[in-house]
N, C-alpha and C positions, 0 to 999 in steps of 0.2 A: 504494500500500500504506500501510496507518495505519502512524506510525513507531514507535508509543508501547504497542502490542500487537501482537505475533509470533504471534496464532493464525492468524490467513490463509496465513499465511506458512505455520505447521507443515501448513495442511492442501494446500498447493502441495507441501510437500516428500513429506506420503505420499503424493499420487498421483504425482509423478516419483520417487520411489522405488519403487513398484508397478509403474509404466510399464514400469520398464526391468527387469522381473521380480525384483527384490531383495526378499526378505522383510523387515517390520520384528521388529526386537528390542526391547518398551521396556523402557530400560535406563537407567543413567547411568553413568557410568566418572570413577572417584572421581579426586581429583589426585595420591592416592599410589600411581598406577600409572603407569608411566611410556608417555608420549605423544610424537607428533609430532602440534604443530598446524600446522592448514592454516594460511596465511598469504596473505590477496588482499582484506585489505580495503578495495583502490579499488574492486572488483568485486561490487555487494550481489548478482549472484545466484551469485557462485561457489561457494555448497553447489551448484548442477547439476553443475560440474565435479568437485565431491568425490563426489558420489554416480556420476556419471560412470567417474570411477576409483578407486573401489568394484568397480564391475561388471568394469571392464579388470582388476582386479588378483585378478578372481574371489572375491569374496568373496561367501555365499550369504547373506548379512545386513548390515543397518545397524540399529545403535542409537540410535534416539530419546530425547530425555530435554527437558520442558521445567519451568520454573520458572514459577507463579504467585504473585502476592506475593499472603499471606494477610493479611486485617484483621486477624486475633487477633493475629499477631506485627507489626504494624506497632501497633496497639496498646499493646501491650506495648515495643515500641520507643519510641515518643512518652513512657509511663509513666516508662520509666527514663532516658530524656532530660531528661525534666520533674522528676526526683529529682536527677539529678547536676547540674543546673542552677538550682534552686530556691534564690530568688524570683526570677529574671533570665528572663521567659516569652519576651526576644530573645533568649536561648542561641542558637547559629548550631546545633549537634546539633538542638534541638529546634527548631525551625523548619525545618528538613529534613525533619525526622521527619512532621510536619506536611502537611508538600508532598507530600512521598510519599502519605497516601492518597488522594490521587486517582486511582493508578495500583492501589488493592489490587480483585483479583478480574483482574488484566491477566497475560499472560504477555509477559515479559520477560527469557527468557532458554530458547535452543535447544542442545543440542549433539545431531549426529551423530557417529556413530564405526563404525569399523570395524577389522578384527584382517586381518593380510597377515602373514606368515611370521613370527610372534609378537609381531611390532610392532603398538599400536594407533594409529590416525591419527584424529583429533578435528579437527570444524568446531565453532564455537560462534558464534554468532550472537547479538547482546544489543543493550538498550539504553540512549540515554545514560542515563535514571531507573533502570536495574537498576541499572550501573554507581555509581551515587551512592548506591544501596542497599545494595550490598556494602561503599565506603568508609565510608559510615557506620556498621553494623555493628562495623566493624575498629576504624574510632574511638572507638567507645562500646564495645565489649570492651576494647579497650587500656586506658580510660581507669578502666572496671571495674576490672581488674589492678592498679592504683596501689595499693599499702597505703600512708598516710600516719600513722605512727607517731607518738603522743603523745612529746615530750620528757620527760614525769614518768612515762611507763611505763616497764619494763624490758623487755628481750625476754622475760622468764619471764611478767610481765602479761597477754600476748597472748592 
C-alpha cells in the first residue's frame, strides 16, 4: 500500500464495509462531540476489526470522512509562512510548508465512525505528512495569535 496516500486504502474500506452489508454514511464527526477512539495502532488493518464490530454491535451505518490536502490552502500556508518569517527563506515553518506540496491533491487523513447506544466510536487513520500538516497549522495559528504590542502605544492606541 502507498504510505503517503490513503485513497487505496479508503476504497478497500468501502468494499469491506459493503461486504459485510453496512451502508456508508459520508460524514465527518467533528471533535466537539464526544468519542471513543479505537486504539490498535500496531495493527495497520485494524479498521477490519472496527468495521467488524460495527456490524457485531449492529449498527446499520459507518461514516466515512476523508481529508485531501488542497494546493490553495497549502499555498496560502507557504504565503503566511513566508510573511511571519520574512527575509529568513530557512524559516523551519516555511520550509515545511514547502515540503508539504508535494503531498497537495493526496488524501491523508480517514476516519470511520459509528453510533452504538448513543456512544460514537471513531477509527482515524493518517499520515506521518498529514500529521506535520496539522502541527504546523497549530504553529502558524499560535504564532498568528501573538499581538506584540508597541512600548510607545497605549492600550487605547490599538
Amino acid at each position: 500500500m502507498e504510505t503517503d496516500n490513503l485513497i487505496s486504502l479508503k476504497d478497500d474500506m468501502v468494499a469491506f464495509i459493503e461486504g459485510h452489508g453496512l451502508r456508508r454514511l459520508p460524514g465527518y464527526v467533528t471533535e466537539d462531540i464526544p468519542a471513543v477512539l479505537w486504539e490498535d495502532e500496531d495493527n495497520p488493518d485494524s479498521w477490519k476489526d472496527f468495521v467488524e464490530m460495527a456490524k457485531h454491535a449492529g449498527a446499520m451505518f459507518v461514516t466515512i470522512s476523508e481529508v485531501k490536502l488542497d494546493r490553495a490552502e497549502l499555498e496560502g500556508l507557504v504565503e503566511e509562512a513566508s510573511d511571519m518569517n520574512f527575509p529568513d527563506d530557512e524559516a523551519t515553518e516555511l520550509v515545511e510548508a514547502q515540503w508539504l506540496m508535494k503531498y497537495a491533491g493526496k488524501v491523508g487523513y480517514l476516519q470511520l465512525g459509528f453510533v452504538h447506544q448513543g456512544v460514537v466510536f471513531l477509527h482515524e487513520t493518517t499520515t506521518e505528512w498529514y500529521e506535520r500538516y496539522q502541527e504546523l497549522v497549530e504553529n502558524i495559528d499560535g504564532l498568528n495569535d501573538i499581538i506584540i504590542e508597541d512600548p510607545e502605544e497605549g492600550p487605547d492606541d490599538l
